[in-house]
N, C-alpha and C positions, 0 to 999 in steps of 0.2 A: 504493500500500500504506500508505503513512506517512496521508493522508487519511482511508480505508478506518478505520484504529487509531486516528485522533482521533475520526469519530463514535462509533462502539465503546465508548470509552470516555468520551464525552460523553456519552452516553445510556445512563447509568448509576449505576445506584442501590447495587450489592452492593459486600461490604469483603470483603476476603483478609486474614483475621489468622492467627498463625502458635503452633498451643497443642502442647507438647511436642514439639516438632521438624515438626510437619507440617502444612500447611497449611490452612487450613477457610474455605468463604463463608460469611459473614453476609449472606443476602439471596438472592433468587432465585439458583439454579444457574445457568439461562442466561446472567443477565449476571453470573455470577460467572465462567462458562467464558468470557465475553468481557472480563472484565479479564484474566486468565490471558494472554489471548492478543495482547491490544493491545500491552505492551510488547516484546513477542518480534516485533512487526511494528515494532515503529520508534515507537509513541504513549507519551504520558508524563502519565500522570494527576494526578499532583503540579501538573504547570505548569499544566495545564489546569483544575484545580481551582482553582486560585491565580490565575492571571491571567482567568480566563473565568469568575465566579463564577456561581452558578443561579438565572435569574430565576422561573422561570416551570416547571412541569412538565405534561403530559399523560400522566396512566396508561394503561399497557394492557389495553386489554379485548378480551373473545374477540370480540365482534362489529367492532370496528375492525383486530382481529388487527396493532397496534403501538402503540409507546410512544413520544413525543418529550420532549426535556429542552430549554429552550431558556434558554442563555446569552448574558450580556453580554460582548460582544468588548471589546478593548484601546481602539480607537476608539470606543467607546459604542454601537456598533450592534448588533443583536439577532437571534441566528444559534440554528435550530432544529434541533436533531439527533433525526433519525428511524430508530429499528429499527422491522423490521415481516417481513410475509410478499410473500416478493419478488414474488407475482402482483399483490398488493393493492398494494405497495407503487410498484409499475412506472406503475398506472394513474395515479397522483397523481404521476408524475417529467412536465417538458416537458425539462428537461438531462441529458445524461450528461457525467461528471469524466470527465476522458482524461489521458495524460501530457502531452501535447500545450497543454492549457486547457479550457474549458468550450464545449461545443458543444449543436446542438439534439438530443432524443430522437427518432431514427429509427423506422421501423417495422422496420426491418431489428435496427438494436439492442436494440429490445424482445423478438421471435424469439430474438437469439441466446444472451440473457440468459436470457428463459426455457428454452431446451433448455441451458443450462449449469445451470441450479435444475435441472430432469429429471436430467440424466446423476448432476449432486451426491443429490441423493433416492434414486436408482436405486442407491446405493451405503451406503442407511442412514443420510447422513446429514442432521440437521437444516438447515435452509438459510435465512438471515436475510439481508434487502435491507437496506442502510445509505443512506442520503439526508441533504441538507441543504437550510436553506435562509436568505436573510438576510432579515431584517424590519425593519420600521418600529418605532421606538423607539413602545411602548404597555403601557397597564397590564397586569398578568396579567389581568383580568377580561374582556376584549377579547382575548387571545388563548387563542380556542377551538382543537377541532380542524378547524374548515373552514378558520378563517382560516391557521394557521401550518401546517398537511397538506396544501398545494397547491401548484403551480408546484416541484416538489421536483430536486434537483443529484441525477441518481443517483449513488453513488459505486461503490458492488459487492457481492461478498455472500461471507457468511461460514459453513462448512459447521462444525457441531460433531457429533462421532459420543460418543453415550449408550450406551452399549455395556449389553447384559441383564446381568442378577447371572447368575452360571455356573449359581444352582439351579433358574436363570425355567424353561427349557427341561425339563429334567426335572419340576417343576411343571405346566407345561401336558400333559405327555405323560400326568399321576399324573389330571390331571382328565378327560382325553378319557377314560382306562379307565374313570374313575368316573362315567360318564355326563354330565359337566360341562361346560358349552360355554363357552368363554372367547371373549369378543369385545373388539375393541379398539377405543376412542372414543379419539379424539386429535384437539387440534387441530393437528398439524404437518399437512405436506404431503401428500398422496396418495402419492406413491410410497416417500416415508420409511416411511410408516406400514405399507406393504405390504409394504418389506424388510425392517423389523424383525420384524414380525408371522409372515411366512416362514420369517425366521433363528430365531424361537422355537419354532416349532410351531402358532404361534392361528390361520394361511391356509397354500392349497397355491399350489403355482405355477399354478393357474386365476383363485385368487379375487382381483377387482381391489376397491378400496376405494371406498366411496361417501361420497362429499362434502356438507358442506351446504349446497351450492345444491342439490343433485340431490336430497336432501330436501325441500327446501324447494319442488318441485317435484313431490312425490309423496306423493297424498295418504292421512290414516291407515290406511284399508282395504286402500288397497295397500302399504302399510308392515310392516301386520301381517301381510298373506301373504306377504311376501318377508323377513320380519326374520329367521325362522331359517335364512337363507341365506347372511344377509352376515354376514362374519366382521370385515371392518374399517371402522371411519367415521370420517373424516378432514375436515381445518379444519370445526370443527364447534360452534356454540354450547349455552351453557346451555340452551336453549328445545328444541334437537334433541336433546339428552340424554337431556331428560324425552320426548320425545316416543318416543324406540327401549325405555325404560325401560316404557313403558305399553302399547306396541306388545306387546314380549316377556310382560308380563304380561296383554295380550289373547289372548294363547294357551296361559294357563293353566301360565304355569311360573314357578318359584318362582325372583326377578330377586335378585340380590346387587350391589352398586353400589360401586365402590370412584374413590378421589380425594380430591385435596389442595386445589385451588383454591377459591374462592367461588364460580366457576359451575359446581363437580359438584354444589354444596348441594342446587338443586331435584333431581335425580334421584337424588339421596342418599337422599334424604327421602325420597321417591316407593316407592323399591326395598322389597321385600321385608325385607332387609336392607340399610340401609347402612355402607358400611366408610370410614372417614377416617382418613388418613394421621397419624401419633405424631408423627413428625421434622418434617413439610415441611409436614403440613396445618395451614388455618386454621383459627382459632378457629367461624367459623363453621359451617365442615365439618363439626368436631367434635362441636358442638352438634346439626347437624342427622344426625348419623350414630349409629347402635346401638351400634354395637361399635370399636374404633380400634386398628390395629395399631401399638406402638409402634417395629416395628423398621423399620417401612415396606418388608416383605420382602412378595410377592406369594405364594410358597413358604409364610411364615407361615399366610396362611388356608385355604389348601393341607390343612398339618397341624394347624390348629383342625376342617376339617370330619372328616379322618381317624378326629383324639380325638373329633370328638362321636361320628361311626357309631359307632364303638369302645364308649363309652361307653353307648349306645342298645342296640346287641346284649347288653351286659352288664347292662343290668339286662331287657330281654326274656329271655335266658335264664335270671336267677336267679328271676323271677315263675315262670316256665315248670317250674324242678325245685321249687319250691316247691309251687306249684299242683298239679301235675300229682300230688307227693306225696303231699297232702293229700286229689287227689280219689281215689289208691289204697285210700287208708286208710276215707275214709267210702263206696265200693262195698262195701270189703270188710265192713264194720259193717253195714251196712245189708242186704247180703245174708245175713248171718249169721242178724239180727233177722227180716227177713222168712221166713226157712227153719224158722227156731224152732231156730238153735240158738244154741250157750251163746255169750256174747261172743270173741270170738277175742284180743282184745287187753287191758289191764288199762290203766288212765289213768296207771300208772309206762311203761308199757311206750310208749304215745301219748305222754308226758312226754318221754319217752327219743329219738326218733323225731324229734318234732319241733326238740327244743332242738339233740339230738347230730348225730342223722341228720345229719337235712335241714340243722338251723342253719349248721353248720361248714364243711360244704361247697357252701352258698347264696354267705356270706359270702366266700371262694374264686371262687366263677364270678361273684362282683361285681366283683372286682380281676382278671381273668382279661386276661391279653397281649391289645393288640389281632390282631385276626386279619389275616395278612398279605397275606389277598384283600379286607380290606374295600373297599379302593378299585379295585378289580375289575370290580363291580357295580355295576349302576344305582340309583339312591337311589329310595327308595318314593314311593308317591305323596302327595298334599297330604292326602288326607283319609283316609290310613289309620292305624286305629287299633294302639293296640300292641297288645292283647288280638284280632288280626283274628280271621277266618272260621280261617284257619291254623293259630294258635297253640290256640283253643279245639279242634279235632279234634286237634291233638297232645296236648294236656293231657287231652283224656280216652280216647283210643288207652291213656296209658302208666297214666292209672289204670286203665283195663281190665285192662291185661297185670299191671300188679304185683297188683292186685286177686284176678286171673283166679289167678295162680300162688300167692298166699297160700293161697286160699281152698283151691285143691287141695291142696295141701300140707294144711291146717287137718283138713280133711274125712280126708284118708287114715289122720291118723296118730289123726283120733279114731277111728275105725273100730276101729286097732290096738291102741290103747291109751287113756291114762287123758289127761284135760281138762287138767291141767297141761302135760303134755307135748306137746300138741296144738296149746297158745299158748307154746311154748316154741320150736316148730318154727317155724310160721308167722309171730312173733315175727321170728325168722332170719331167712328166707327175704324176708320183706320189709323187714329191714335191706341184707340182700346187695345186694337188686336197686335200692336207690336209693342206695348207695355207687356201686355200677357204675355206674347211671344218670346218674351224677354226669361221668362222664367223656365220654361222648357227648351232654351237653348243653352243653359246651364251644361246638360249632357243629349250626346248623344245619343246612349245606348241606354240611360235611366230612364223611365219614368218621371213625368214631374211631378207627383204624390210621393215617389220612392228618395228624392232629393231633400237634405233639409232644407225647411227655409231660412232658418235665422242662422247658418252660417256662411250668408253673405246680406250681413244686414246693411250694407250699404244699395244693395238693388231692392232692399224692400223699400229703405226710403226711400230712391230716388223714385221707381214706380209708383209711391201712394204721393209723395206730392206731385209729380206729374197728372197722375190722375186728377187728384184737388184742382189742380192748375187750372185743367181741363175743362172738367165739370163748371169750377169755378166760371171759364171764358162764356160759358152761355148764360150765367146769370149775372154776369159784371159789365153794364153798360162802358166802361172803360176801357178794361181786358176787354170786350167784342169790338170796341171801333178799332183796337189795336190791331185785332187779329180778323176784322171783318168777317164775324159771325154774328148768331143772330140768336134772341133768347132760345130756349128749349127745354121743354116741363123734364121735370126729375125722374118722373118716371119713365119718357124718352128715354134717358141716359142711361136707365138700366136695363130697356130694351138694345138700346146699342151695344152694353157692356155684352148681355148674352150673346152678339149676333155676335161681335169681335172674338170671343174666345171660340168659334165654328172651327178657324186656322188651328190654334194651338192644339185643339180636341184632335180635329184629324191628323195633323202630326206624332202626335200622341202614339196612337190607332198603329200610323206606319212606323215608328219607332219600334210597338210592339211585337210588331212583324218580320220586321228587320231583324229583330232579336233573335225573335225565333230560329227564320233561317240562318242566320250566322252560328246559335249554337248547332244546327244540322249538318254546319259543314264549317269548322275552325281552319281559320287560316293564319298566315304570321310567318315571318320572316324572322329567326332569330338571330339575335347579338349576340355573339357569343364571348365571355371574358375569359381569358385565361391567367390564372392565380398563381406564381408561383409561392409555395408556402414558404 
């Protein structure tokens, strides 16, 4: 154990400083989790520091999967301390440390080593081989990694368990609703990566993790028919990053790439989107990445894509009562013209409509709650527009209906009576129905009984005093010469009201419908993130 805590902490880069009572790494977490734990074993980095100064380093990279530090012993001789991955690392041991002294590497010890890395993995956690070895007094520039990575003392291995943030889990559960496949690239172990990936939700207890040999063994074509299969891939380089990154986007889905290291850069870059880690990630990540979460929460981009749908619905449906408004008003002008009769409306009255109507409660359904199924649904496809095949048969459905219901209105009451009156009504009547309207353009897919009302209490107000407004115009000789209208009993106005909600109702109707078939036949284009852990 005491040996075990001197490599540990020989090969070792990260500081433990101590900022208002609590303690923080400076330097990679791994070897920060392994100064943590070397003194609690018996090791003593002070003395080791001090009497065994640093000749020589070897970083680690993903494709040598270890790092060695090699120091000057008290005798002047030159002793290389190795972390690494204990399969990779076994293969370059000919010694195993025992209580006992130093003996040869069995084959039997290799086995048993390795199913003790297994049963540690199979338990979530990380698992690191520690080695040494003693050298020939030589320059740094002569001690490469072939020469000091070879003939290695194994000494034993050390499990660190990285436990998810409490919201990972709930996160991955928010993206499987939203049609989001989260996959995990790591390079730890095979079965670390499958318990963690399990314990969160991103594999079930069938899917096993594919390795990067096992890539490296199977070529593009069949990478891309199998890649929306595998949910995790494990001890894995830069190069097989990019390669699952281009796979996924050989199958037309929109890749998100997230990571802190220098070898997520190329598949950063590659992605659709790349995401680089605020806290942990390198400068380079940063650079090669879009967007950079600074809390380094996975959760985070979670509810960035939330707020964007959020954000996308809300201004599709403020075009949508805008639009659709406008195209009421110009059916209804345009059928008048062509009828040959008198204008239905006065350019105060279109004034009035557009600024008050429509403007105030546009403005409203821009800032409107996200909706609490946005992440429910599958995310659209790549190449749909916001104005689709959809939104244009909606927008001109509800000019029909407000158009349709003006116009009768218009016609009945000139029949009855006199031209002011007649734009006085109709006037109404199609303020009613795009106040009302106003509130079932909220959602598309909800109901507007299924909507609350008061969590967008700014379109309750602005609809009841509009209405007030309104109402008001036909009994305020002041309001009427302004907006040239003309009085109209009360009861009128709540004939109008019912005839204005005709639109909102049959929308309703086709909403309902809509629904229907769309559960009959789900569609969606997924975003797919890739997480590595």
């Amino acid at each position: 154990m005491l040996e075990l805590a001197t490599v540990i902490l020989g090969c070792n880069n990260a500081h433990l400083v101590q900022e208002e009572g609590a303690w923080k790494v400076i330097g990679d977490p791994t070897e920060g989790a392994l100064l943590a734990a070397g003194p609690k074993a018996g090791g003593n980095q002070e003395r080791i520091e001090k009497e065994w100064p640093k000749h020589h380093e070897i970083p680690f990279d993903s494709d040598r999967k270890r790092s060695t530090v090699i120091r000057r012993m008290p005798d002047g001789r030159l002793r290389a301390f190795t972390n690494g991955a204990p399969g990779v690392l076994l293969q370059l041991c000919t010694s195993l440390y025992t209580a006992t002294g130093i003996r040869p590497l069995t084959s039997q010890d290799r086995q048993r080593i390795l199913a003790q890395t297994t049963t540690m993995a199979q338990q979530a956690l990380r698992v690191l081989g520690s080695a040494y070895r003693d050298l020939d007094n030589a320059s740094p520039a002569d001690l490469t990694a072939d020469a000091a990575e070879r003939d290695l003392v194994f000494v034993g291995l050390t499990g660190m368990y990285d436990p998810p943030r409490p919201e990972g889990k709930a996160a991955v559960a928010k993206c499987r609703a939203a049609g989001i496949r989260v996959v995990m690239i790591t390079g730890d172990h095979p079965d670390t990566a499958t318990a963690i990936a399990r314990e969160i939700g991103i594999a079930s207890t069938d899917d096993a993790a594919i390795t990067g040999v096992e890539l490296d063994k199977m070529p593009d074509d069949e990478l891309r028919r199998r890649v929306t299969n595998i949910a995790v891939y494990a001890r894995v380089t830069a190069e097989h990053k990019l390669r699952i990154i281009r796979a996924w986007k050989a199958n037309d889905a929109v890749v998100a790439m997230t990571g802190d290291g220098v070898n997520d850069a190329p598949a950063i870059q590659g992605a659709d989107i790349g995401i680089a880690m605020g806290k942990s990630g390198t400068e380079v990540t940063k650079q090669a990445s879009d967007m950079i979460i600074t809390d380094d929460n996975f959760a985070s981009i979670v509810a960035a894509v939330e707020e964007g749908r959020g954000i996308y619905d809300n201004i599709r449906k403020t075009l949508q009562y805008l639009l659709a408004g406008n195209t009421g008003e110009l059916l209804l002008m345009t059928l008048c013209v062509v009828v040959g009769f008198p204008a239905p409306l006065l350019p105060i009255h279109l004034l009035w409509i557009n600024l008050v109507t429509d403007g105030l409660p546009a403005l409203c359904l821009a800032t409107d709650p996200i909706d609490s199924d946005v992440m429910k649904r599958h995310p659209r496809r790549r190449s749909e527009r916001i104005t689709d095949r959809g939104f244009l048969r909606t927008m001109g459905l509800t000019g029909f209906l407000t158009a349709g219901v003006a116009f009768a209105v218009y016609l009945y009451v000139l029949k009855k009576g006199n031209l002011e009156t007649a734009r006085t009504y109709a006037f109404a009547v199609l303020v009613f129905a795009e106040l009302l309207r106003s509130f079932g353009g909220r959602s598309e897919t909800k109901s507007v009984w299924r909507i609350p009302f008061f969590t967008n209490i700014n379109l309750a107000i602005v609809v009841s005093v509009s209405f007030s407004l309104q109402v008001w115009s036909q009994h305020s000789a002041t309001l009427g010469r302004f907006l040239k209208t003309s009085s109209m009993p009360f009861t009128d106005c709540l004939w109008l009201l019912a005839l204005g909600s005709v639109p909102l109702l049959v929308l309703e109707i086709v909403k309902l419908l809509r629904n229907k078939a769309r559960r009959a036949a789900p569609d969606g284009q997924p975003f797919t993130p890739t997480a590595p852990q």
